[in-house]
N, C-alpha and C positions, 0 to 999 in steps of 0.2 A: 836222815832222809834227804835224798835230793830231788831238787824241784828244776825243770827245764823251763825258764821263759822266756815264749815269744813275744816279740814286741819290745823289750825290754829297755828297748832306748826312746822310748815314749812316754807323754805326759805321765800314764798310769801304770804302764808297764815298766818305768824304772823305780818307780815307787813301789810296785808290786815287789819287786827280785830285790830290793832294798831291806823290805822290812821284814818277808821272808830270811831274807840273810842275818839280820839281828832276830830274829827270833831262833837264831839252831842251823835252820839249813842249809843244806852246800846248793848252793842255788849255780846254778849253768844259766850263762843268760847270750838269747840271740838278739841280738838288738838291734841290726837291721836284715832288708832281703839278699844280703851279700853274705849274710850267715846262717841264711836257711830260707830258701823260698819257699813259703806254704803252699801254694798254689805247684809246686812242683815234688809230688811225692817222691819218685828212688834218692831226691837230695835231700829233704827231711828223714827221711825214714834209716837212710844211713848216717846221721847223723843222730837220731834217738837210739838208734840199734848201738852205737859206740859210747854212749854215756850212761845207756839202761836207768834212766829217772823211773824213781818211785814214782810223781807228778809231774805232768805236763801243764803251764798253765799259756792260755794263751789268750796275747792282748795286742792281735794284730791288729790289722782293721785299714779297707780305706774309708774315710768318715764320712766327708765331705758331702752333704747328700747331693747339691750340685751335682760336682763332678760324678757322682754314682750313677747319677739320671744321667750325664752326657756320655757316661763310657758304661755300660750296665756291662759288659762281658769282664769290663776289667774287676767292676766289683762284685760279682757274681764267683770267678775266678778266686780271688783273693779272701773273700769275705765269707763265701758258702764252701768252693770248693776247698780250701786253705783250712777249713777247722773240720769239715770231714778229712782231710786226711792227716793230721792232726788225732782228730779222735782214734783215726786207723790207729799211727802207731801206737796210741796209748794201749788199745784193744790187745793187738799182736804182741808187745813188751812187757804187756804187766803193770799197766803205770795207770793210775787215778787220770780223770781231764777234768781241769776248770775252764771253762769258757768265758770271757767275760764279752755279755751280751747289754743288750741295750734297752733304755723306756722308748726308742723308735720302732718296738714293736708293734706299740699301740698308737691310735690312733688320734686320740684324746674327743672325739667327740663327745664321748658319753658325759663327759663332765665330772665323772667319780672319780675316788684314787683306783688305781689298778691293783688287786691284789697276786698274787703267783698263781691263781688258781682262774684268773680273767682267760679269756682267748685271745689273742693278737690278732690285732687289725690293721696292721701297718700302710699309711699312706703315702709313703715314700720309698722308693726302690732302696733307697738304704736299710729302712725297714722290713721290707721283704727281705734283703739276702742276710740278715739275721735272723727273721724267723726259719728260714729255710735251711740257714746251719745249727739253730739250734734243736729242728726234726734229725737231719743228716747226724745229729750226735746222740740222739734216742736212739737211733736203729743199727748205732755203730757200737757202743758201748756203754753200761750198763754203771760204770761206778765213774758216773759224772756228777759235774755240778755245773749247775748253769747261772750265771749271775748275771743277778741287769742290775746295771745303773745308769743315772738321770746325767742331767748337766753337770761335769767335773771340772773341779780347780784344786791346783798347783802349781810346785814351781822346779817338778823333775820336767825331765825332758826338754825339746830343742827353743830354748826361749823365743826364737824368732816366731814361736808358732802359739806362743801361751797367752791368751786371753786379757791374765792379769797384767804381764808385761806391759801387753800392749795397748791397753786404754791408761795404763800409767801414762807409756812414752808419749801416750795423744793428747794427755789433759797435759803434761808438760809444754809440748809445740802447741794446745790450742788447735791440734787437730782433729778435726771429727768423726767420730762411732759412732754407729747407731745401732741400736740396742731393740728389739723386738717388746710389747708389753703384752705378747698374745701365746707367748710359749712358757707358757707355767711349769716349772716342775719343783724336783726338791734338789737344789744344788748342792754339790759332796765334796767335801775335800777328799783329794787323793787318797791319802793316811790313813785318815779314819776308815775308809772301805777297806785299803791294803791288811790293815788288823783285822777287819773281820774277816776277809778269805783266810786268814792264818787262824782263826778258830774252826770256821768254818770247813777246811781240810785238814785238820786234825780230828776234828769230828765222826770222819769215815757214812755222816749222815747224805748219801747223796741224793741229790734231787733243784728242784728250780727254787731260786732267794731273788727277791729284792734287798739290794742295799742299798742304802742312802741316811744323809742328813735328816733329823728329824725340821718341821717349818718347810715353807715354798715358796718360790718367787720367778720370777721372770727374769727372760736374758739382761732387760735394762734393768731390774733389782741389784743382779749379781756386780752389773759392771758400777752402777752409781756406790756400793757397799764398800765395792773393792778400794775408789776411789774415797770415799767418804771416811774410812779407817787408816787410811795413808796419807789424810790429809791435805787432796787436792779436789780439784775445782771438779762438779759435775758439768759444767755449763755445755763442753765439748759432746755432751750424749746428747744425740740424736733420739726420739723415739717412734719406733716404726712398727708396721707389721709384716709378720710372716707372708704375708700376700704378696708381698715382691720380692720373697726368694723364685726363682727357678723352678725348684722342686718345692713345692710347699710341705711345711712344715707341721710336726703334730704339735696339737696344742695347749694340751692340758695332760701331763703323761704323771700327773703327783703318786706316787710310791702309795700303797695299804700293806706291808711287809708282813703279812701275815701269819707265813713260815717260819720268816726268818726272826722274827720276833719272837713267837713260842717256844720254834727247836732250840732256838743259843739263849733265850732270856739278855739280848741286849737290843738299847734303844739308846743310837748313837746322839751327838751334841746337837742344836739346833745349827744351823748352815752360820751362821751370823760368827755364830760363839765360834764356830769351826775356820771359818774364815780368818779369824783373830789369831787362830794360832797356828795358822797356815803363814800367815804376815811374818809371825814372831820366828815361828821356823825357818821360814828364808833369812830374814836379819840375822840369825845365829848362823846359819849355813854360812850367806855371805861374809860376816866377820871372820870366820873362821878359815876363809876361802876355800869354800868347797864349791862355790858356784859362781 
């Protein structure tokens, strides 16, 4: 089976076409927009039309919700219009689409967990142009999967941009993070989600999943854990709130996996436990120098 991934040279997106490729597949992987711009259909579409994937998965994304609010056409562009045409060519070629979508669909006001079956109430433009690529994928093609997930860590993709790097490199110099205590969710390791899309599209089940870590916590949870298992000093975390981002943030987005838990019958490690062997996996990677 082959699998086409966008994104590929990104935190989740190399870990995606990673664990795809150890599990069988001949994975084709785009990893940046210099090897397929989404937002630019006749150059995607020639380039799905010459490798004919059985799946397409795609794990583009601009994130940033900032920057989303200051440039909204660019991520409108990239983010809405980039996975409609994306799901085109899956439609036109024959190919399954996974999308990997996001918990900023929702709002987190409610206070509940969300489960697949919630409505999206996204309060950040970033949040809107994935709700509105993940309609743009309903009315495009029929043997989709749509996945969300929460706050993710890892240690694929461009270090200068990873989380865990870089509150390491800050508790080293004593330089200061600040870490939010008002944006709750269920933090994932990379991995563990990457395995379930590889059940999950062999499944042929499609339809909308939550995946995530079992447990929740906040951005300063994640970042003090990180440091508190690697054995360095919390002192450098700052804690703040969502209120003085730009774009304000959702707040409460915790996973109720309700699909996703009954169609596969799994219920991945708590974030903590997962974290640990996220750690352990970079230290064998590194030893190994692979990273």
């Amino acid at each position: 089976m082959k699998v086409a991934v966008f994104g590929a040279g990104g935190l989740f997106g190399e870990e995606i076409a990673d664990v795809f490729e150890d599990s069988g597949f001949e994975v084709v992987r785009f990893k940046h927009r210099t090897d397929g711009d989404v937002s630019n259909l006749a150059d995607i579409e020639s380039k799905v039309a010459a490798i004919k994937p059985d799946l397409i998965i795609n794990a583009t994304g601009y994130r940033n919700p900032d920057d989303c609010k200051k440039n909204r056409d660019i991520a409108l562009k990239v983010n809405t219009l980039g996975t409609k045409n994306l799901a085109f060519c899956a439609a036109r070629y024959d190919a399954d689409f996974m999308q990997i979508s996001s918990d900023s669909v929702f709002s987190g006001d409610t206070k509940w967990p969300y489960s697949e079956f919630d409505v999206p109430d996204a309060k950040t433009v970033y949040g809107f142009t994935k709700i509105r690529a993940e309609e743009a994928i309903r009315t495009t093609t029929n043997r989709h999967f749509i996945i969300r997930v929460p706050m993710l860590f890892g240690f694929k993709g461009p270090q200068k941009e990873n989380l865990m790097f870089d509150v390491w490199d800050k508790a080293r110099s004593g330089t200061y993070v600040y870490g939010a205590t008002d944006q709750i969710a269920n933090p994932t390791y990379t991995k563990d989600a990457a395995q379930a899309l590889v059940v999950i599209a062999k499944s042929k089940y499609y339809g909308t999943y939550h995946v995530s870590n079992e447990g929740m916590g906040s951005r300063a949870d994640i970042l003090s854990e990180m440091c508190l298992q690697k054995g360095l000093s919390t002192d450098h975390i700052i804690l703040n709130h969502s209120e003085v981002k730009f774009d304000l943030r959702s707040s409460y987005t915790v996973f109720n996996p309700i699909a996703f838990r009954t169609t596969f019958n799994i219920r991945l490690d708590d974030w903590k436990v997962a974290l640990k062997r996220c750690i352990d996996d970079y230290e064998m990677f590194f030893k190994a120098g692979k990273v």
